[in-house]
C-alpha positions in Angstrom: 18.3 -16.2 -12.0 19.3 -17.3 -8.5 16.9 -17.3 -5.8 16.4 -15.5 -3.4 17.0 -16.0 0.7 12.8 -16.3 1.0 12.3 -18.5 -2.2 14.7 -20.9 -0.9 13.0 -21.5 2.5 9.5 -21.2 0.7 7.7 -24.8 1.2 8.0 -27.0 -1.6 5.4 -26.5 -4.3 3.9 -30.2 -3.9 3.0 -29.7 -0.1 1.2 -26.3 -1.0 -1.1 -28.6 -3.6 -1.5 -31.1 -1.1 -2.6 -29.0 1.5 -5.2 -27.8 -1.1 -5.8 -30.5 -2.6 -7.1 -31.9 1.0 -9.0 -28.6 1.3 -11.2 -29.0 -1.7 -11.7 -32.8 -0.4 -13.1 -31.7 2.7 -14.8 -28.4 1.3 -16.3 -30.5 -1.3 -18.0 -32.7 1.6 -18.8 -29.8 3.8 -21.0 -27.8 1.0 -22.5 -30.5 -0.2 -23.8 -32.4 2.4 -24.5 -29.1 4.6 -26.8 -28.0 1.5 -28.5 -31.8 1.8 -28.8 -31.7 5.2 -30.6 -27.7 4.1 -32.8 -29.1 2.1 -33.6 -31.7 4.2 -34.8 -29.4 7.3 -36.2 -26.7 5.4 -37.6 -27.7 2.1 -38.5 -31.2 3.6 -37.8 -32.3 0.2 -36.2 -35.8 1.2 -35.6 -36.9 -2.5 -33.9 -33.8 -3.0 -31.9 -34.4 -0.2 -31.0 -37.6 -0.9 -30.1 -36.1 -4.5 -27.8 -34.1 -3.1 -26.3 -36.7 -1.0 -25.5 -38.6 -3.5 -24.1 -36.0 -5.8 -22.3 -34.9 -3.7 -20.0 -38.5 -2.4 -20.0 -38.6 -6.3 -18.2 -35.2 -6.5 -15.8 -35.9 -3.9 -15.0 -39.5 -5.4 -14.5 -37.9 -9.0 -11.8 -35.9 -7.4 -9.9 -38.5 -5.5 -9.9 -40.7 -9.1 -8.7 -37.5 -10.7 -5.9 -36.9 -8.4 -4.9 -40.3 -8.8 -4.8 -40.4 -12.7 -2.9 -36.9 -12.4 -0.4 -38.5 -9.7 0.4 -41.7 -11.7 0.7 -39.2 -15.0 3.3 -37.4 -12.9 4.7 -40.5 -11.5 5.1 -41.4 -15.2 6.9 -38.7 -16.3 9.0 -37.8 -13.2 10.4 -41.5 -14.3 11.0 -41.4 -17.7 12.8 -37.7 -17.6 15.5 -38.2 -19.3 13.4 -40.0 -22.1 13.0 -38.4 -25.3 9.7 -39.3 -25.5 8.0 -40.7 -22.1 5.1 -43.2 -22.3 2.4 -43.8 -19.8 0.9 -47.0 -19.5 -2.4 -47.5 -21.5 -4.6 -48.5 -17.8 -3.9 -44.6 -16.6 -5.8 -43.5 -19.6 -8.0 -46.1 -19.1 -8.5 -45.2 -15.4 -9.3 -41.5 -16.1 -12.0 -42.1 -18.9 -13.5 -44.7 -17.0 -14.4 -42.6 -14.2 -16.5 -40.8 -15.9 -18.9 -43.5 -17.2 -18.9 -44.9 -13.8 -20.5 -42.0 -12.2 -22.8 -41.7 -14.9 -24.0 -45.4 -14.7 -24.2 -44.9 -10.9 -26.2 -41.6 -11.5 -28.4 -43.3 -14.0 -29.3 -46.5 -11.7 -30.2 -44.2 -9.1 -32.2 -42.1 -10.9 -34.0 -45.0 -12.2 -34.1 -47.3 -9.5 -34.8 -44.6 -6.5 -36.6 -42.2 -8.1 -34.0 -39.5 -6.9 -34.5 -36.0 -9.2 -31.5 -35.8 -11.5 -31.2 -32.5 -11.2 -30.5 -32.6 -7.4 -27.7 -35.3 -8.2 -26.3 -32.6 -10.7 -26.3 -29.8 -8.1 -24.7 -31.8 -5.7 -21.7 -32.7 -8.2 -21.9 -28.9 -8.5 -20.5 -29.3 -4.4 -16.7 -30.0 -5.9 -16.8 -26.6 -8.2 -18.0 -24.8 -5.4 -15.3 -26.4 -2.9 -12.6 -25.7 -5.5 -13.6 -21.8 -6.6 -13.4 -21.5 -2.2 -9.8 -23.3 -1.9 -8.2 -21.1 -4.5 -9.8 -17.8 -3.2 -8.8 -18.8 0.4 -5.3 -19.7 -1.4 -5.4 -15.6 -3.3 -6.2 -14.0 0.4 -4.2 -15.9 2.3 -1.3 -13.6 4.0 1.8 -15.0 3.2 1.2 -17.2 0.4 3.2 -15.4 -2.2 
C-alpha cells in the first residue's frame, strides 16, 4: 500500500515518542512534587512531604533507566537486522533488573533511616503513572495528531 501525500510529510514516528517521552519526564516532576509541595502547605505533614519527594525523583529516575534499557534494546536490534537471530548484550538485562532493586534498597534506607511513611514514597512513585495516563490523553485530543 503506498502512502499517501500527508503520511509522507507526517513527522517521523521516533520524534513523536520523544516529544512524549520528554512530556511524561516533566509531567512526572510537575505532579509529584506539586502534590509534595500540597501536602506540605496544607496537611503540614512534613514526613509526608518528604515522602512524596522522594517518590517522586524515584519515579522520574525509574523512567530515564527504562528508556535507556528500551533505547540500547533498540539500538541492539536496529544493528543486528539482518541477523537471523539478534543478541543483546547480557549488561542491558542486567541494567533493566537492576533498577528495580536499586529503588527498592534506596526506598528501604529511607524508610528506615529517616523515618519517612512508606506509603507516601509509594504515592509519589504513583507521580510517573499519573504523568504517563496525562501524556497519552493529551497525545488522543490533540488536533492533528492522527
Amino acid at each position: 500500500m503506498a502512502a499517501t501525500p500527508q503520511e509522507s510529510t507526517a513527522a517521523p514516528t521516533g520524534a513523536l515518542g520523544r516529544q512524549t517521552e520528554r512530556r511524561i519526564a516533566w509531567l512526572t516532576l510537575l505532579f509529584g512534587y506539586g502534590a509534595a509541595i500540597a501536602v506540605g502547605l496544607f496537611w503540614h505533614n512534613p514526613r509526608w512531604s518528604y515522602g512524596l519527594f522522594i517518590g517522586t525523583g524515584l519515579a522520574w529516575l525509574n523512567f530515564r533507566l527504562l528508556r535507556r534499557g528500551l533505547d540500547a534494546f533498540v539500538d541492539a536490534s536496529k544493528a543486528q537486522s539482518e541477523s537471523k537471530k539478534p543478541q543483546v548484550p547480557l549488561a542491558t538485562y542486567a541494567a533493566i533488573a537492576l533498577r528495580y532493586g536499586l529503588i527498592a534498597a534506596v526506598v528501604y534506607a529511607i524508610f528506615e533511616l529517616l523515618k519517612v511513611p512508606l506509603l507516601s514514597m509509594v504515592v509519589g512513585l504513583c507521580a510517573l503513572g499519573a504523568a504517563a495516563i496525562a501524556a497519552s490523553v493529551y497525545e488522543i485530543l490533540r488536533p492533528g495528531s492522527l
